[in-house]
C-alpha positions as CSV (number, residue, x, y, z in Angstrom):
1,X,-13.6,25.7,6.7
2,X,-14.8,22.6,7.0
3,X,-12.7,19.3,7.9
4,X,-13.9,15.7,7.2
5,X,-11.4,14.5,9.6
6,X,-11.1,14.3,13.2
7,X,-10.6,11.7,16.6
8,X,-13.1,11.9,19.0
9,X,-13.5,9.6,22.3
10,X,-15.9,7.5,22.7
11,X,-17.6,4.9,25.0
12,X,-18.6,1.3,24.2
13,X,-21.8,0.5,26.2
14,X,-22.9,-3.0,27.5
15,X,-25.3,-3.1,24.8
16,X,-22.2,-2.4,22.2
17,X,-23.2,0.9,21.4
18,X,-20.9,3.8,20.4
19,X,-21.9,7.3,20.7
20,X,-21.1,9.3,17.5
21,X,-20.3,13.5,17.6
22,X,-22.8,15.4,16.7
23,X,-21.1,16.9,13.7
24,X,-20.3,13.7,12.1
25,X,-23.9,12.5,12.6
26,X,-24.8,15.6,10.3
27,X,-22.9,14.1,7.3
28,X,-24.2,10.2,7.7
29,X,-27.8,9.9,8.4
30,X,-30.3,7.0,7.4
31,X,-29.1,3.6,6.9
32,X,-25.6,3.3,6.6
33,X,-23.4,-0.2,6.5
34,X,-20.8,-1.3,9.1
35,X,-18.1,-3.7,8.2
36,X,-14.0,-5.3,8.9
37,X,-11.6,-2.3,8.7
38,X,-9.7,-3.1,5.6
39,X,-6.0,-2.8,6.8
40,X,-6.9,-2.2,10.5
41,X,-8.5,-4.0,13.3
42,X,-11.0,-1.4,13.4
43,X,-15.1,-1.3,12.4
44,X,-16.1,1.3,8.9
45,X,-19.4,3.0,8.7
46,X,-20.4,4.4,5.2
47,X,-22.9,5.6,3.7
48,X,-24.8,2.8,1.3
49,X,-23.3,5.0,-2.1
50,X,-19.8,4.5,-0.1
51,X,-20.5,0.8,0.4
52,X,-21.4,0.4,-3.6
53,X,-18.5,2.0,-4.7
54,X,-16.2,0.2,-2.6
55,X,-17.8,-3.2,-4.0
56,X,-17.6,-2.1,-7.2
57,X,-14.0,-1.5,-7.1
58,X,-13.6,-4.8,-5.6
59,X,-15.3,-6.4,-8.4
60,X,-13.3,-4.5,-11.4
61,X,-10.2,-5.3,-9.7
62,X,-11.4,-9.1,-9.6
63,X,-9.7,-9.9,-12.9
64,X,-6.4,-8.5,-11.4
65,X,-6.5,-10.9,-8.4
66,X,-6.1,-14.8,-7.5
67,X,-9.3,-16.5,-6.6
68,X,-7.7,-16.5,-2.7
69,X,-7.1,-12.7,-2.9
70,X,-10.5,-11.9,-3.5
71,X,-12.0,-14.2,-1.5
72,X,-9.6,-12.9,1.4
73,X,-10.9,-9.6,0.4
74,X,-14.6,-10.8,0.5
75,X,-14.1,-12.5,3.6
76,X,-12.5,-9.5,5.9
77,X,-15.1,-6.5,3.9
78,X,-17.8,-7.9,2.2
79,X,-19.4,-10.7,4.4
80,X,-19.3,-9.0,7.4
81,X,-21.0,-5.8,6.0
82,X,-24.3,-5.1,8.1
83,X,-27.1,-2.1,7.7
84,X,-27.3,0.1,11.4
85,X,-29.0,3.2,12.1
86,X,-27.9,5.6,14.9
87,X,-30.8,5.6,17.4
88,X,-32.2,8.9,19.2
89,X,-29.1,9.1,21.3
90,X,-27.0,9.3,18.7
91,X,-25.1,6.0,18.7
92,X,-24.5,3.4,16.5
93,X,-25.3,-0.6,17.8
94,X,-22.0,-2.6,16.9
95,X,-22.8,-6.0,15.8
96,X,-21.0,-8.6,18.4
97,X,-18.9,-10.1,15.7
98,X,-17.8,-6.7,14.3
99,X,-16.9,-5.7,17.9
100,X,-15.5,-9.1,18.4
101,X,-13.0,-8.6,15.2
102,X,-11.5,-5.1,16.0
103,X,-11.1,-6.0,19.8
104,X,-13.1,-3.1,20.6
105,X,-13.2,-2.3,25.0
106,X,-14.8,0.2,26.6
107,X,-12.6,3.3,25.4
108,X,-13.2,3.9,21.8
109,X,-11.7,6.1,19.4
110,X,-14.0,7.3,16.2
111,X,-12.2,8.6,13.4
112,X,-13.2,10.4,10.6
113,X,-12.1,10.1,7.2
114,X,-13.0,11.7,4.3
115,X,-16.2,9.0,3.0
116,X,-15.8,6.9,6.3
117,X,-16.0,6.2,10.4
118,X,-14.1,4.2,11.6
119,X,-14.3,2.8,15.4
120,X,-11.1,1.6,17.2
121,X,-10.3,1.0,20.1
122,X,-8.2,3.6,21.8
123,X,-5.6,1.2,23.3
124,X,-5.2,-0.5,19.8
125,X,-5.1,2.8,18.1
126,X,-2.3,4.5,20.0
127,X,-0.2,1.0,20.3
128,X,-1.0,0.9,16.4
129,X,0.5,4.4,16.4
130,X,3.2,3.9,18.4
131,X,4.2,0.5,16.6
132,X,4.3,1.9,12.8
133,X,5.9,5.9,14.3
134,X,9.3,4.4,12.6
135,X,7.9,3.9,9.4
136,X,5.5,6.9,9.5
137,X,8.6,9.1,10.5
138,X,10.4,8.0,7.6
139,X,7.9,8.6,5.1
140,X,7.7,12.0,6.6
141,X,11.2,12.6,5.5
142,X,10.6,11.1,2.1
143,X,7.6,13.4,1.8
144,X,9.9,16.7,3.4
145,X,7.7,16.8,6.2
146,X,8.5,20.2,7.4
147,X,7.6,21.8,4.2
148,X,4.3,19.7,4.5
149,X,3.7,23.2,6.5
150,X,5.1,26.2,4.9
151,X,8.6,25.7,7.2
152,X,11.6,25.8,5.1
């Protein structure tokens, strides 16, 4: 089986280089595009089809949105969006203003989602956690979180 999730540890470098797993690096390869984390302070690699879709999305919900919405939206996702590689090492060069946005320090976090990275860093991530555990904790219940696995 094979899981397109996962949070591994990483390092921020003094150059602003994150080192990426090995099995991650298997599924993005190439150019990819690194951007604002939508609803996080946080940096998302994707692959360029990713990135195109995700545009396109934003333009067909244009019509549905005030001129400050999507401009918002361009602003925090769009503009910031920059083509990386990962060099020989295996780690991806995060552009100052990128790193700048989602606060990211020496300890990193890189998370995998199922078309995305995304970088964070690990103090933000678990006080994010820790933060929103109320509401995630309640929509556990509304989901019936212990049948989530087989428990009755």
């Amino acid at each position: 089986m094979e899981l397109r999730t996962g949070t591994f540890e990483g390092t921020l470098d003094e150059k602003g280089r994150v080192g990426v797993p090995v099995r991650l690096r298997e599924r993005y390869s190439g150019e990819l595009v690194i951007t604002q984390g939508m609803q996080s302070i946080s940096a998302w690699i994707m692959t360029p089809q990713v990135w195109e879709q995700a545009k396109e999305r934003l333009e067909a919900s244009a019509d549905t949105l005030t001129w400050e919405e999507y401009q918002d939206i361009r602003f925090q996702f769009v503009l910031p969006a920059q083509v990386v590689e990962f060099d020989k090492s295996g780690r991806i060069a995060v552009p100052a203003a990128i790193r700048t946005y989602a606060g990211l320090t020496r300890d990193c976090l890189v998370l995998s989602d199922e078309d995305h990275l995304e970088i964070w860093d690990a103090k933000s991530y678990y006080d994010y956690l820790r933060e929103r555990r109320p509401v995630i904790q309640e929509t556990m219940k509304k989901m019936g979180s212990l049948r989530l696995f087989g428990s009755k």
